[in-house]
C-alpha positions in Angstrom: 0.8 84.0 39.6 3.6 81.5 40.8 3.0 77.4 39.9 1.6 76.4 43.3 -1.5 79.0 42.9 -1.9 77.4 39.1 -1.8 73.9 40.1 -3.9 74.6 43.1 -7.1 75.7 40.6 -6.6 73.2 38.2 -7.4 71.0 41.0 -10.2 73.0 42.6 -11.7 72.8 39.1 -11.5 68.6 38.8 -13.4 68.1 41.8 -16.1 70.7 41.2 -16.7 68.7 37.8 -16.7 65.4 39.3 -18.6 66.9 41.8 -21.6 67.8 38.8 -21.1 64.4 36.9 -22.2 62.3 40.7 -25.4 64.0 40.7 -26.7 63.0 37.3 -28.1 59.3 36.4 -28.2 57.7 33.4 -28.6 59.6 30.4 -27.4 62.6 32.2 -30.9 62.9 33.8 -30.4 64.4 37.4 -30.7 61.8 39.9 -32.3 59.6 37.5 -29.8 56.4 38.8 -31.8 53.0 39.1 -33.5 52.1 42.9 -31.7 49.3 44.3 -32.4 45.6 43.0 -33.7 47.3 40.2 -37.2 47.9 40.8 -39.9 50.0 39.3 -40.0 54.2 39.4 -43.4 54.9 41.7 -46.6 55.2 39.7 -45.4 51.9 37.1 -48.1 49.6 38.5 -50.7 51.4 36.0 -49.4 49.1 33.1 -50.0 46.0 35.2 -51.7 43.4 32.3 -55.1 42.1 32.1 -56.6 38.7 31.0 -59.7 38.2 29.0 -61.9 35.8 30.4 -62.9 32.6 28.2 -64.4 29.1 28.7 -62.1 26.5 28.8 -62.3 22.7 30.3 -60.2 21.6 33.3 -60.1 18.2 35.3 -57.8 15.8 37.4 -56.3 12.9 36.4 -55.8 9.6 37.9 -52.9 7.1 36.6 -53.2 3.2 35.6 -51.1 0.9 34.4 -51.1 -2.8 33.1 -49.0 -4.7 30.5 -50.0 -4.8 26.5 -52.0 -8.1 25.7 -52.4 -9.3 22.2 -56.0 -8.1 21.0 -56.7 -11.7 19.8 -54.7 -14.9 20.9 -55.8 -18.2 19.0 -55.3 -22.0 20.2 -55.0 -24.0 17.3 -56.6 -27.7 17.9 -55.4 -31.1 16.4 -58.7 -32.4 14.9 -58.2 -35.7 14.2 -55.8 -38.3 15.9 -52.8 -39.4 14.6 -49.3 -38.5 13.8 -47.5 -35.5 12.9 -46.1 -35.4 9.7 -44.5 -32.0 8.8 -45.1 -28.6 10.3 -44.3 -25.6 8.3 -44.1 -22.9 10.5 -41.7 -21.7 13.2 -42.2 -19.1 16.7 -42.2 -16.1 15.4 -43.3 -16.1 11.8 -45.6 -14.0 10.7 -49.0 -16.1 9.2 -52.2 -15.7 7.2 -55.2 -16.9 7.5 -55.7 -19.8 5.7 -52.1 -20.5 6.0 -50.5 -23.9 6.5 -49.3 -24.7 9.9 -48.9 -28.1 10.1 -50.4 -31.6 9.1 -51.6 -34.9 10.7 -51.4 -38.4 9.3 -54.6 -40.3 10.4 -54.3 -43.2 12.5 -56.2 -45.8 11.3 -54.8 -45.0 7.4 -52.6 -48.3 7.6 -52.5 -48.5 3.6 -51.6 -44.5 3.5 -55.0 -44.0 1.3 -56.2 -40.7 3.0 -54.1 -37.3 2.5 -52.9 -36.0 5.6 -55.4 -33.8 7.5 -53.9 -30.1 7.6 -54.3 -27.5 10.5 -54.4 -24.0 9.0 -54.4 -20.7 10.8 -57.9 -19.1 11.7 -56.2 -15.5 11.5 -53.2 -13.4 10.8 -50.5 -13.1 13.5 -47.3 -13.8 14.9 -47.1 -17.7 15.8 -46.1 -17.4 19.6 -45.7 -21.2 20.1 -45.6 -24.6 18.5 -46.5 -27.5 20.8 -46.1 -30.4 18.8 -43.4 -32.0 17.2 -42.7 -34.0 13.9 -43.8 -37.6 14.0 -45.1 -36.9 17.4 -48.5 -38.9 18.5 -51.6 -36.3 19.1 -55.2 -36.7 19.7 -58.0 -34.7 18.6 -58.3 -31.9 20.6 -54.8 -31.7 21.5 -53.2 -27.9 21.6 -50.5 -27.5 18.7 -50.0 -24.0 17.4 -50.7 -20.6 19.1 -51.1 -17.4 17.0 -50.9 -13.6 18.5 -52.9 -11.3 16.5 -51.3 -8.1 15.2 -54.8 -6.0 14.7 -53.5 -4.2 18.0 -53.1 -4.3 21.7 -55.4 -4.8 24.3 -54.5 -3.5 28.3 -56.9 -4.0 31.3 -56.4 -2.2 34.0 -57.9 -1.7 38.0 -59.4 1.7 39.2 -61.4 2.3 42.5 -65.0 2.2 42.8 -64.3 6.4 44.0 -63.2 6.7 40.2 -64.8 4.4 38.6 -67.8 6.4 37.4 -65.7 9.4 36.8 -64.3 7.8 33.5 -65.9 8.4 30.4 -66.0 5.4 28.8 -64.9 5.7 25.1 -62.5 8.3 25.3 -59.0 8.6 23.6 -56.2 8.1 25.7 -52.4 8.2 25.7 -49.7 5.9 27.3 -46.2 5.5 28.1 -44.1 2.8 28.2 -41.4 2.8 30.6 -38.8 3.6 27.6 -40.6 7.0 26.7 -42.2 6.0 24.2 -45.8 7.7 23.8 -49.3 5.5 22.6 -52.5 6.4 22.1 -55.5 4.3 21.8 -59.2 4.0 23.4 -60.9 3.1 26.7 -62.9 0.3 25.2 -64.8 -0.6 28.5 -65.6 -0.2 32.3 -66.6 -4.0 34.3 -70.3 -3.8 35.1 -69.5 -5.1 38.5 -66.2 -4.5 40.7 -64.3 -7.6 42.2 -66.2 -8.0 45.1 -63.1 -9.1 47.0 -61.1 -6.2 46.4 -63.8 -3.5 45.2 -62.0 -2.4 42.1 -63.7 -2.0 38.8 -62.2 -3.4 35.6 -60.7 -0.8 32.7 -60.0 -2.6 29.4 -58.2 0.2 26.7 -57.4 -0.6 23.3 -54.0 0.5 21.3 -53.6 -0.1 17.2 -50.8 -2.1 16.4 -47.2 -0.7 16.6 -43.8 -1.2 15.8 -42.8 0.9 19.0 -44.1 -1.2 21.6 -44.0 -4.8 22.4 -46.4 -7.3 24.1 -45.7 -7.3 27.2 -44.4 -4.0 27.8 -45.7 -2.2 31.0 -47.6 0.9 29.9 -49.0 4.3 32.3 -52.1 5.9 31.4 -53.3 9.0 32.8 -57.2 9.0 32.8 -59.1 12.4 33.3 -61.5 12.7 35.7 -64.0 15.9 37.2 -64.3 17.1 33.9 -65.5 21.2 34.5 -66.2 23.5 31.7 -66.4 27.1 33.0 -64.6 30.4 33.3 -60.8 29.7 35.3 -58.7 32.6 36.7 -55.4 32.0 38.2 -55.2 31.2 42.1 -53.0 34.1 42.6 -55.1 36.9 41.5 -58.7 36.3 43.8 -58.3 38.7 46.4 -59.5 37.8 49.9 -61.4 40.6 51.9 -63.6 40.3 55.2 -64.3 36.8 54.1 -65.0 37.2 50.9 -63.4 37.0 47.4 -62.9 39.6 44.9 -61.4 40.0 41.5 -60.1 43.6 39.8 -62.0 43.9 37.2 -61.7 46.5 34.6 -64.7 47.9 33.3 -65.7 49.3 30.5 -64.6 52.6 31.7 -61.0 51.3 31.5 -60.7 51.9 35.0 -60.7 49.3 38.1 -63.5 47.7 39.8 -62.9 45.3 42.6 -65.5 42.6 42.0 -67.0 39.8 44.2 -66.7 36.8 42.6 -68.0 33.2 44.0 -65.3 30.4 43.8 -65.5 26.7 42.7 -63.4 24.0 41.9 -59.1 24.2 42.3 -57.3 22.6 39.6 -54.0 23.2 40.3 -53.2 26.7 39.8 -56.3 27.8 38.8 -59.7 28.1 40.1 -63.3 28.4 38.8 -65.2 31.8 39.1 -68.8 30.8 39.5 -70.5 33.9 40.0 -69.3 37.7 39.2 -67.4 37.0 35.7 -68.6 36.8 32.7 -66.6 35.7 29.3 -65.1 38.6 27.7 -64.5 41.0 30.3 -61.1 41.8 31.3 -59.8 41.4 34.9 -56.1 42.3 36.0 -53.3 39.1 36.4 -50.7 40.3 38.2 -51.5 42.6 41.3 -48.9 44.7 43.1 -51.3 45.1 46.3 -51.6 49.1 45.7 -54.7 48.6 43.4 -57.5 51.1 44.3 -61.0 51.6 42.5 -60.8 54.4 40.2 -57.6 53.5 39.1 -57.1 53.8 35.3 -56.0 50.3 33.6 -53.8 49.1 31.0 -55.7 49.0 27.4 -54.4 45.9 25.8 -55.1 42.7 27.4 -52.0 40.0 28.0 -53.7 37.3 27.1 -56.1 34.7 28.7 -55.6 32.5 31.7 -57.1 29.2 30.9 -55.2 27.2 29.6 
């Protein structure tokens, strides 16, 4: 046998093995290659997941806003006429109650035999403003100190007469201040009548004092409202059918059972099932449109949808 014919077969005998190698897939499993974009072998769907259905609480929300207010803000009053003689505090110290803030020499003591009259502080706070000056002339009655209390923050705010009766009075809330920076406090109160002009009801919440925010600061609430307690499903997985709606169930037979089911309120993404669910059964959560009754189900449930 010359070269050429060698050659020839060692040739013959490459492509016959590539040949074999082309028609196995991964593993060396014959034609086991992957379907294009990478989708599922036929048959998969059976280990589609379930849900178990539980109570939960959904509702919208409606946004307010208003600036922080001190909770108490104090006036204090000259009480007698006269003349200033010393003040002892400045803006933005921090007071007691019962504290010193400044004193009045009497007019008509002449021969200096009465002690100057003092005005003290009726509560704790910040002093926000003094009025007065020293040696200055004041009557009784006349505004000298303002005090800010710290016990907290109070925020009123304007809802629609639609809403109005939606809010639970009393509830805990949260704001946020334009920085970020998260509160949380109470809705103290609801006006008993609405500003006739413009037909909006009065909110008043309530925040504990805090270093975080300032008075002043500009604050968004977000107030629940349709408060529903019931049994929630995800939009996506109510089947539509000659007009009617149906879930796939799976029974206790671990097969699936398309069930009617009688919607209610949409929040968001999910809906309530009034009729045709109970809590604890499962129902399937992802649907690939090839379900059939009969069809054997997945065991293990994925978890629940409300959330």
């Amino acid at each position: 046998m010359n070269k050429s014919v060698i050659v020839v077969l060692i040739l013959a005998g490459l492509l016959v093995a590539v040949s074999g190698s082309a028609q196995q897939g991964p593993g060396g499993r014959p034609g086991g290659g992957a379907r294009p974009g990478g989708g599922a072998q036929p048959g998969a769907d059976s280990g589609l997941p379930v849900a178990v259905a539980q109570v939960s609480e959904q509702s919208h929300s409606i946004t307010v806003g208003g600036r922080l207010e001190p909770q108490s803000r104090i006036v204090h009053k000259i009480s007698t006429g006269g003349f200033v003689q010393s003040i002892t505090v400045r803006e933005g110290q921090q007071v007691e109650a019962g504290q010193e803030l400044l004193t009045v020499k009497r007019k008509d003591d002449v021969m200096e035999l009465y002690k100057p009259v003092p005005l003290k502080a009726r509560i704790s706070g910040r002093v926000s403003e003094v009025m007065v000056q020293p040696e200055a002339e004041v009557n009784a009655g006349d505004s000298a100190v303002v005090i800010l209390g710290t016990e907290g923050y109070l925020l009123q705010a304007n809802v629609s007469d639609k809403d109005a009766f939606r809010i639970d009075v009393g509830q805990p809330v949260t704001g946020q201040t334009a920085g970020g920076q998260l509160i949380r406090g109470t809705l103290l109160s609801r006006s008993a009548e609405p500003d006739y002009a413009t037909g909006l009801f009065e909110l008043t919440f309530r925040f504990p004092n805090s270093q975080r925010v300032a008075i002043g600061e500009f604050v968004l609430i977000d107030l629940p409202i349709d408060r529903v307690r019931g049994l929630f499903v995800p939009r996506e997985v109510v089947v539509r059918r000659y007009g009617k709606f149906f879930l796939w169930i799976v029974n206790e037979s671990r097969v699936l059972e398309a069930r009617e089911v009688t919607l209610g309120q949409v929040f968001e993404d999910l809906v309530l099932i009034r009729q045709g669910l109970e809590p604890g059964e499962r129902y399937l959560v992802r649907l690939s449109g090839r379900e059939r009754e009969g069809d054997p189900a997945p065991d293990q449930p994925s978890g629940t949808s409300s959330r």
